[in-house]
C-alpha positions as CSV (number, residue, x, y, z in Angstrom):
1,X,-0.5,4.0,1.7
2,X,3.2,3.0,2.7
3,X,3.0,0.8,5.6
4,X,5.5,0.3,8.3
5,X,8.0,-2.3,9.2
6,X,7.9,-3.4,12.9
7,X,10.9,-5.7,12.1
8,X,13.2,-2.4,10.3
9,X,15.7,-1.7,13.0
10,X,14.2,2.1,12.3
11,X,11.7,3.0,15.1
12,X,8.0,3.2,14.4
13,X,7.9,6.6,15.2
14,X,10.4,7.6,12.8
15,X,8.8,5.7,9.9
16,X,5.4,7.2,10.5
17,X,7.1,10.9,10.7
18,X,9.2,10.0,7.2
19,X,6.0,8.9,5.7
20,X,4.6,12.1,6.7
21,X,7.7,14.2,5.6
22,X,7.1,12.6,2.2
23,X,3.5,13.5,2.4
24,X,4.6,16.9,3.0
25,X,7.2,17.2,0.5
26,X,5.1,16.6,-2.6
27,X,2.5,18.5,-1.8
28,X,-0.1,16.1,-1.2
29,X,-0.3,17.5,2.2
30,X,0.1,21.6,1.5
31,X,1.2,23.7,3.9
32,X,-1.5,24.7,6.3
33,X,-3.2,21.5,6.0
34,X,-3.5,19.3,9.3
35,X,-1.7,16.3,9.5
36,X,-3.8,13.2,10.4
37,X,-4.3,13.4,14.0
38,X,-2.5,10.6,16.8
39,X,-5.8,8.5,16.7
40,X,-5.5,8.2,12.8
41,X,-2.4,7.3,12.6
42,X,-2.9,4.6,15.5
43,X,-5.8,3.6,12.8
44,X,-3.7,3.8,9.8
45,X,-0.5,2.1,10.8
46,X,-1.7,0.1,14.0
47,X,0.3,1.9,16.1
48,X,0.0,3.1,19.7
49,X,-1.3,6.6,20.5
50,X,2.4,7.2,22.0
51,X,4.1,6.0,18.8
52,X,2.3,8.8,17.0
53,X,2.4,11.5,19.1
54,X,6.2,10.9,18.6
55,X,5.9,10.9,15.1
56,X,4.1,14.5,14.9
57,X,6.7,15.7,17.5
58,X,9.8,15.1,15.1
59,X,8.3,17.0,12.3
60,X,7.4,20.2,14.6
61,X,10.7,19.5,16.2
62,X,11.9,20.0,12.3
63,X,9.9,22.5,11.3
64,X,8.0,20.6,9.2
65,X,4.4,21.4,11.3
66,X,3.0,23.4,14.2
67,X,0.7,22.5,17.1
68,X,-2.8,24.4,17.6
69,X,-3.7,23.7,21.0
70,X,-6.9,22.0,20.9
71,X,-7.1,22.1,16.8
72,X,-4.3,19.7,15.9
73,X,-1.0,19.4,14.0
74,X,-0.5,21.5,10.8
75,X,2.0,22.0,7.7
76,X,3.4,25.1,8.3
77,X,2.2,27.5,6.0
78,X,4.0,28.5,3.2
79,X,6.6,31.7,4.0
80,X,7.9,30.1,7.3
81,X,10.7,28.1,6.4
82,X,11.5,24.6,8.0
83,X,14.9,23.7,9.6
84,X,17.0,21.8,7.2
């Protein structure tokens, strides 16, 4: 696991969405896979539950994931292309 730095000048939330984007980008998380959800990433990277809802927002704000109400935060399946 790559941990975060709460003394790197990047914010927390952007760390935990670059670990993700990492994640995502060699395939250990495939697309249509969820992401971890806000609570285990407040687990994993002691975190607050705001931190890591920020975190998942940058990558659907990307186009790295989408949001099913009430299931989670998922890669994007393969065939819909992410921003670059």
């Amino acid at each position: 696991m790559t941990e975060v730095d709460p003394f790197s000048p990047t914010p927390l939330h952007r760390q935990v969405a670059e670990i993700l984007r990492d994640e995502i980008r060699s395939g250990r998380i495939a697309p249509g896979m969820p992401l971890p959800s806000q609570a285990t990433l407040v687990q994993t990277y002691g975190i607050a539950r705001g931190t890591a809802a920020r975190a998942l927002k940058i990558l659907v704000e990307d186009g790295l994931a989408v949001v099913s109400p009430g299931r989670g935060t998922y890669v994007k399946p393969t065939g819909l292309r992410p921003k670059d």
